[in-house]
N, C-alpha and C positions, 0 to 999 in steps of 0.2 A: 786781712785778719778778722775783719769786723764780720765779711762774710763765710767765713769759716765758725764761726760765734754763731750767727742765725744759723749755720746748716745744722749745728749743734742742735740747737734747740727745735728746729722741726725732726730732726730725729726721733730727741724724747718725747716732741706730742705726738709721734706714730707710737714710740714703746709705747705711750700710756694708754692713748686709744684703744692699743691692743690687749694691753690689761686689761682692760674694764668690758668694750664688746665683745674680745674674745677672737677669733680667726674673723679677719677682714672678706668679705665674699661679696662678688656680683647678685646681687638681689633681681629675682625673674619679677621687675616690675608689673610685664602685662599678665602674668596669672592672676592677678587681684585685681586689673582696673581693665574693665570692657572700654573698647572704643567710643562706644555711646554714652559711656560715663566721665570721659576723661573732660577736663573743662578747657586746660592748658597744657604749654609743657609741652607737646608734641611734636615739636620741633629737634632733628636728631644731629643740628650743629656742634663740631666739639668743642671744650672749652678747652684744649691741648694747647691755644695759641694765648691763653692766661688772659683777657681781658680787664681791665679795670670794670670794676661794680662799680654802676651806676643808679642812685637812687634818692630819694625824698620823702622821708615818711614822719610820723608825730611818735616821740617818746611816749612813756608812762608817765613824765612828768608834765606833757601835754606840748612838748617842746620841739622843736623842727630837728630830726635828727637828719642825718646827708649821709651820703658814703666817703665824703671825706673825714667823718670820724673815725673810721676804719682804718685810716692813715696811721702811722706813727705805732704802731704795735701787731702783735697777731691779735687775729678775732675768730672767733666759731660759732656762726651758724646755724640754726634751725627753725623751721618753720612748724607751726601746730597750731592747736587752740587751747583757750583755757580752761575748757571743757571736757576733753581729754583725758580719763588715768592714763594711759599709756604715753601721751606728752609731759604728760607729768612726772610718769617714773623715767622717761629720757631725759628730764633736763636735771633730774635727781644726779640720774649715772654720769650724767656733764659734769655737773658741781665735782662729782667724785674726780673727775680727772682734773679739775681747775685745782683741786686741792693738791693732788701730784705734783703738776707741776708749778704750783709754790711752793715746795718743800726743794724745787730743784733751782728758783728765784725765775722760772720764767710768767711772767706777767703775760694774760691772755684774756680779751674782752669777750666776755660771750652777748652773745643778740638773741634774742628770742624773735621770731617775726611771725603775726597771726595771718593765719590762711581765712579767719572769719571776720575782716573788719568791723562788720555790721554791730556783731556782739563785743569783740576783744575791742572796746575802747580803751583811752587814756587809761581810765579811773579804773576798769576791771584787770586791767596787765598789771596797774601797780597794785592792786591786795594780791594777785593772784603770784608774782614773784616778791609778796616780802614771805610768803609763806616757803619758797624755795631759796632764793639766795636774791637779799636786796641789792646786789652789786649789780644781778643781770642787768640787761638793757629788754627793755621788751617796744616793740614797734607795733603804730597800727597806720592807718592812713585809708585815702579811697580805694574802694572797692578795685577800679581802675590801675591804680598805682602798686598794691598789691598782686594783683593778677601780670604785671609788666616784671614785677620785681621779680617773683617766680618762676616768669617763665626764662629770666635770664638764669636762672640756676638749675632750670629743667625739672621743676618739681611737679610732680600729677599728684593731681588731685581733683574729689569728687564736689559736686557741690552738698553743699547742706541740707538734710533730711531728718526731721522729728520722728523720733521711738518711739509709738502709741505707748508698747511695755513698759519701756523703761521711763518714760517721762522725758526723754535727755536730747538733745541734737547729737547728729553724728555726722563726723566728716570722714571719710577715709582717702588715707595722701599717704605718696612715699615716703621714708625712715631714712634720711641722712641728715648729717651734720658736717658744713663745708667749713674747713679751715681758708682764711683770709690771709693773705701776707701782710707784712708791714705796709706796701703800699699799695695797699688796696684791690690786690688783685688774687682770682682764685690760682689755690695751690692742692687743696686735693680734698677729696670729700671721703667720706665712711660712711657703710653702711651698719643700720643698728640693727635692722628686720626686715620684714617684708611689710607691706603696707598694712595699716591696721583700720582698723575702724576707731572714731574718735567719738 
């Protein structure tokens, strides 16, 4: 019964996902990221046999978060910076569906995880989500730790490059958001676009 109740509720975070991104699509990752650009992630292991997430990183609160907080509930995923509009309007369109699905009572942790630890400290993850949703969880940790974390979820991404024009750093990395199961293991990711520049 209980797991007939979860399949329930990964249902509705596919309906609502799909409300909000719209038609779910294979994104042509390597049309935006050159070989010589990519940092990680290269690796084309599948994640079909569900692995447990394993990981060690510093909250915004500056607190040792683990993947066993991922335990005990669904969680979703996403990697970016806090320099980003485009991360920005994704974790927007996230809130939008956390908001869904409380109106249907399912409870879903979302993680923010920075691809630029250097810059996305403690202190900067927590102004940068009370301005979106102080519930999130936002992650930073070593450079090191980071880069392991990512590549367990297959994320590409470029490294860091200063815009004379703009003033701004930009990173560009692929556009998904992976749903977490209750125990900790991946269950299925979405695509939101094609890689952007951050």
């Amino acid at each position: 019964m209980r797991n007939n109740k979860n399949q329930m509720y990964i249902i509705k975070i596919f309906i609502a996902l799909a409300m909000i991104t719209g038609i779910i699509f294979l994104c042509l990752l390597y049309s935006s990221l050159t070989p010589s650009k990519l940092k990680i992630g290269a690796k084309t292991s599948s994640m079909d046999d569900s692995p447990k997430i394993k990981f060690t990183l510093i909250d915004q609160e500056g607190k040792k978060f683990d993947s066993t907080h991922l335990q005990g509930h669904l969680s979703l995923i996403y990697f970016g910076t806090t320099y980003s509009l485009y991360d920005n309007q994704t974790l927007k369109r996230v809130e939008d569906i956390i908001k869904i699905l409380k109106k249907e009572n399912i409870l879903v942790q979302v993680v923010f995880i920075t691809l630029d630890s250097e810059h996305d400290t403690s202190e900067v993850l927590k102004k940068y989500l009370e301005k979106i949703d102080d519930n999130f969880i936002g992650l930073t940790g070593r450079v090191e730790d980071i880069e392991q974390l990512a590549d367990q979820f297959k994320v590409f991404y470029t490294s860091k490059i200063f815009d004379v024009k703009t003033n701004k750093y930009e990173l560009q990395h692929s556009n998904f958001v992976y749903l977490i199961s209750s125990q900790g293991k991946f269950l299925k990711h979405y695509c939101l676009g094609l890689p952007k520049n951050g």
